[in-house]
C-alpha positions in Angstrom: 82.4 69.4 109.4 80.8 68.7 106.0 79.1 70.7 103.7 76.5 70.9 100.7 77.2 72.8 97.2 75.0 75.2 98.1 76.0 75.8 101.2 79.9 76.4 100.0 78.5 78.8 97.1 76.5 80.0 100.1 79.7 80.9 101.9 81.2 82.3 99.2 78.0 84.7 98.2 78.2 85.9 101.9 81.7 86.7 102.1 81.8 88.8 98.6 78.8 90.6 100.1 81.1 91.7 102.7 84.6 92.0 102.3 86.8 92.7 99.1 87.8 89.8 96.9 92.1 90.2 98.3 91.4 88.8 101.2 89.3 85.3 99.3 92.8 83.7 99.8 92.5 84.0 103.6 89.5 82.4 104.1 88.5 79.0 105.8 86.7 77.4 103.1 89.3 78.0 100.6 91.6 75.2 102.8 88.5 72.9 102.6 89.7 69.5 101.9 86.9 66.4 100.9 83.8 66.8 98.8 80.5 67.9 99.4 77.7 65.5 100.7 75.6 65.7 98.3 77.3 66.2 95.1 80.4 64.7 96.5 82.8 67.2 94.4 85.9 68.6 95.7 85.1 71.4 97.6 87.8 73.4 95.9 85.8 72.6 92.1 82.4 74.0 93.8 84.7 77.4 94.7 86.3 77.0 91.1 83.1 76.9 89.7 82.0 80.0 91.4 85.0 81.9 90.3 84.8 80.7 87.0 81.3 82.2 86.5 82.5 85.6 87.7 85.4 85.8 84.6 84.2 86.6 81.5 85.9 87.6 78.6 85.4 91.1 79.2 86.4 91.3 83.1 88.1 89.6 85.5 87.1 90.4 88.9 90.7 90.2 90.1 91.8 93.0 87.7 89.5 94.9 90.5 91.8 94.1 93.4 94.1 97.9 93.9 97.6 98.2 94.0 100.0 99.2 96.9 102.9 101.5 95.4 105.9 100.9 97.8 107.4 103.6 97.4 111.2 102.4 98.4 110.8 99.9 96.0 111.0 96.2 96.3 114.6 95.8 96.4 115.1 95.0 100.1 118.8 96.4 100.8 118.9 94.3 104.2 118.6 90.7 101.9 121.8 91.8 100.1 124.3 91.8 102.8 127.3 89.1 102.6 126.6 87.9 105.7 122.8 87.0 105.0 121.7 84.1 107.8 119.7 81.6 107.3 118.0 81.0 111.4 116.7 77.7 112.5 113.7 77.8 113.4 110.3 76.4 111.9 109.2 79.1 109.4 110.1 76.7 106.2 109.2 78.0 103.3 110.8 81.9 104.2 114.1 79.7 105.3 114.0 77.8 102.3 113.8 80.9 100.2 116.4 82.6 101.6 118.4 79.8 101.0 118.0 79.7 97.3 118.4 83.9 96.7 121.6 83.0 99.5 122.9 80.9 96.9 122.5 82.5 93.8 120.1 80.1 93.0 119.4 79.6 88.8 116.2 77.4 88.8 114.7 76.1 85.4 112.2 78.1 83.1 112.0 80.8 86.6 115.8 82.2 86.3 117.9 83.3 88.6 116.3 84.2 92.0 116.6 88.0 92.7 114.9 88.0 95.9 113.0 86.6 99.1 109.8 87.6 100.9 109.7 90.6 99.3 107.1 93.1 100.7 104.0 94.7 99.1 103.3 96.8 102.1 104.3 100.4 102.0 102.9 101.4 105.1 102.6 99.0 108.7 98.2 99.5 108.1 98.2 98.0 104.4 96.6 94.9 104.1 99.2 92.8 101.8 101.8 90.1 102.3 104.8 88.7 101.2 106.3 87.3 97.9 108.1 84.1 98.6 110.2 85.1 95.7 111.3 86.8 92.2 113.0 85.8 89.7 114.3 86.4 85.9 114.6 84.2 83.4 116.8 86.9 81.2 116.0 84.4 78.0 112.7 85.3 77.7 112.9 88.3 79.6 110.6 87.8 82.5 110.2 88.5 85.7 108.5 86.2 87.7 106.6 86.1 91.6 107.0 83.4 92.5 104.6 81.2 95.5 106.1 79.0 97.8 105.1 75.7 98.8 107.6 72.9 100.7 107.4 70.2 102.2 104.4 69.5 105.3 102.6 72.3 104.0 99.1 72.0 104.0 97.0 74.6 102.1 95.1 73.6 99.0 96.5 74.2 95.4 93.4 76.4 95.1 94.5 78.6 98.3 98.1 78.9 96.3 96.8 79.9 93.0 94.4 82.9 94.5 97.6 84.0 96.8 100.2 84.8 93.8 97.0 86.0 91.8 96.2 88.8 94.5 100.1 89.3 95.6 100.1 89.8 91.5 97.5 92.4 91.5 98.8 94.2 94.7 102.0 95.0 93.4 102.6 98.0 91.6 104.0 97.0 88.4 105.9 99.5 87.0 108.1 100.4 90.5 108.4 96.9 90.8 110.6 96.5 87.7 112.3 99.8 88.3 113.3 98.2 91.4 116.0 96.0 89.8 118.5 96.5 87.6 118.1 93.7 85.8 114.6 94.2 84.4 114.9 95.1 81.2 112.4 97.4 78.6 109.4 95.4 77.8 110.2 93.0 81.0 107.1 90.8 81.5 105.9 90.0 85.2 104.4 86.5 85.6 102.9 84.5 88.0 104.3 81.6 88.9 103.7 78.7 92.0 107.2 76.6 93.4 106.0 73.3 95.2 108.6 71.0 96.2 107.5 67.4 97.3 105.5 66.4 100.4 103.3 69.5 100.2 99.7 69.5 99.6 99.4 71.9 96.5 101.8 69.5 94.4 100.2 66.5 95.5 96.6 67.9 94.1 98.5 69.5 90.9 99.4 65.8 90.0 95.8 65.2 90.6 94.5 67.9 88.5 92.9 66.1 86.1 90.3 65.2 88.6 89.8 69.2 88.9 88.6 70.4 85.3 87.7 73.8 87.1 90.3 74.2 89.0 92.5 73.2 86.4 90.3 76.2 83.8 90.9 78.5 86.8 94.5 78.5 86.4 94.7 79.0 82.5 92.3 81.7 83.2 94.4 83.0 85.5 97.6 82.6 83.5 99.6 80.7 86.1 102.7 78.5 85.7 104.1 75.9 87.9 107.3 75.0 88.5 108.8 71.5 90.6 111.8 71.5 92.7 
């Protein structure tokens, strides 16, 4: 189905009206692929736009988005034991990062991976998912979550960008680097999207100079990207 400019910003107006801005990532129109009939943009620079307009220098409406204190931490004691198995089976991107943390993985600019699908939940009812990944690059002393993309996956770059922002602003920062014992004082947390080839995020980040909003969005956003 195809739709106008305004009736994406439409969509968008609607669903803020009614539900918290966590759960934007979720939503339908933020996997929209093709452009709009009658402006024939991208449907993901109309949403930019719309976001874009919301930031100011002064607020971020993602700063708004709580936190979930876990409090066991986010150190997952069942990831560390020596006989850690990697199953068959078609859930990709979790199998591929368990393979990396499995192997001690050191990956360029992120550090060495320090954990898979770690969990922002603290209780079964919160509403919060899964990092793909962490990581520290003990050079510049950062910590980084890190979002997944492999190969035959098909959500939009945008879709990735507003997952590790939220996942960002779920976690509770200060447990979260207590968690490990390599986080050091004054330990920065980034933000930070993995894409390896044949998914649909890296194809439209090699694109993104045909997305000047999208492509604002994520400076805005403070995001880096990373290429396996």
């Amino acid at each position: 189905m195809a739709y106008t400019k305004v009736e994406i910003r439409e969509k968008l107006e609607n669903f803020l009206q009614n539900n918290s801005l966590e759960s934007l990532y979720k939503e339908d129109l933020i996997n929209y692929i093709g452009t709009t009939t009658d402006t024939t943009e991208y449907y993901t620079e109309v949403i930019s736009e719309f976001l874009l307009e919301k930031i100011t220098e002064d607020f971020n409406p993602f700063d708004n988005i709580e936190s979930i204190t876990r409090e066991t931490g986010y150190k997952i004691d069942s990831h560390y034991v020596e006989n850690l198995k990697v199953l068959e089976n078609n859930r990709k991107e979790e199998n591929f990062a368990k393979k990396l943390f499995k192997n001690n993985a050191t990956l360029k600019g992120l550090g060495k991976i320090l954990g898979f699908q770690v969990p922002l939940k603290n209780v079964q009812k919160d509403k919060a998912g899964k990092i793909d990944l962490i990581s520290f690059n003990v050079n510049e002393n950062s910590a980084y979550l890190i979002e997944l993309k492999v190969d035959g996956n098909k959500e939009t770059l945008l879709r990735t960008v507003l997952e590790i922002v939220t996942y960002f602003q779920k976690l509770n920062h200060q447990k979260f680097l207590e968690s490990f014992d390599e986080f050091k004082n004054n330990t920065v947390i980034k933000k930070a999207v993995l894409l390896t080839e044949g998914c649909k995020a890296r194809e439209e980040l090699q694109d993104l100079d045909s997305r000047p909003r999208l492509k604002k969005l994520i400076e805005k956003l403070n995001i880096e990207f990373f290429l396996l």
